[in-house]
C-alpha positions as CSV (number, residue, x, y, z in Angstrom):
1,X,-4.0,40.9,-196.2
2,X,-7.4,39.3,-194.5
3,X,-6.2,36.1,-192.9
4,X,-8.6,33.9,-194.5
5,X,-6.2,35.1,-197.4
6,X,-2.8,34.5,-195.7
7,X,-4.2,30.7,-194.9
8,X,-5.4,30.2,-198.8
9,X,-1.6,31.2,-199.2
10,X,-0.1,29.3,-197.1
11,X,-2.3,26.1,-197.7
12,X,-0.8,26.1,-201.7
13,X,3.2,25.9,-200.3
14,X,5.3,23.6,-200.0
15,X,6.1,22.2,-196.5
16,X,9.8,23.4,-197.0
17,X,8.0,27.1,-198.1
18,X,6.2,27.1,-195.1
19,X,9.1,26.4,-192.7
20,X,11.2,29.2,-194.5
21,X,7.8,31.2,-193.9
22,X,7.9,30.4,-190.2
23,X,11.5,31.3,-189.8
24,X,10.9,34.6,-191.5
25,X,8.0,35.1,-189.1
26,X,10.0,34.2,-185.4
27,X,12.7,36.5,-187.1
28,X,10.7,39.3,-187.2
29,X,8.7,38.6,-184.2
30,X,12.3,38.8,-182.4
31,X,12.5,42.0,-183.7
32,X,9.4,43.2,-182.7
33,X,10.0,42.3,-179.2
34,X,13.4,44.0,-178.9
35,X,12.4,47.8,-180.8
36,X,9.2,47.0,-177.8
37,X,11.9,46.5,-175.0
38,X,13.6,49.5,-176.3
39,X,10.3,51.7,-176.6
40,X,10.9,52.2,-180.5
41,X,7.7,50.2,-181.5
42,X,4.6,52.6,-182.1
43,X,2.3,49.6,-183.6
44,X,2.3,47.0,-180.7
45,X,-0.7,45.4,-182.2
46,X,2.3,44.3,-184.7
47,X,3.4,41.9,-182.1
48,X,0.2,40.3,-181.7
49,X,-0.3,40.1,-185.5
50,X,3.3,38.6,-185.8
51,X,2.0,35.5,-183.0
52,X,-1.1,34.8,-184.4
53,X,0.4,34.0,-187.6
54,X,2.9,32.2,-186.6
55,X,0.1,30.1,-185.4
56,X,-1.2,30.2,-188.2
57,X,1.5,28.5,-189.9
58,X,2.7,25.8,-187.0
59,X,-1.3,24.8,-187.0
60,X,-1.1,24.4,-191.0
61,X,2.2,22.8,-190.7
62,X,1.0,20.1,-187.9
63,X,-2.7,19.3,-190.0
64,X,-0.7,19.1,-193.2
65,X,1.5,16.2,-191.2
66,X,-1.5,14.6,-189.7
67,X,-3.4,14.1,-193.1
68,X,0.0,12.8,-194.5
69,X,0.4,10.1,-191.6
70,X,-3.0,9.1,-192.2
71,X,-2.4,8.8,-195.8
72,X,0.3,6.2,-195.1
């Protein structure tokens, strides 16, 4: 999935969807950095895919609370 896709995504959820989203990512991101640690990960760009989505998500998350203060 091309990121501009991912953001479309994650721009139509729910701020509840997001965090669950979020949670699923640092999950899997901690498992990433273990099967690294343990020399079982053959895809280390997976890491860095991992990180820059959850980015992805947090900067989403943070513009999404921003427009709603201002709405208020």
């Amino acid at each position: 999935m091309k990121s501009s896709d991912y953001v479309k995504d994650l721009r139509g959820k729910s701020l509840a969807a997001m965090k669950e989203e979020l949670a699923a990512l640092r999950k899997e991101q901690f498992n990433l950095r273990m099967q690294q640690a343990t020399g079982q990960l053959s895809q280390s760009n997976l890491v860095r895919d991992v990180r820059k989505k959850i980015a992805r998500v947090k900067t989403i998350v943070q513009q999404q609370a921003s427009h709603g203060a201002k709405a208020s």
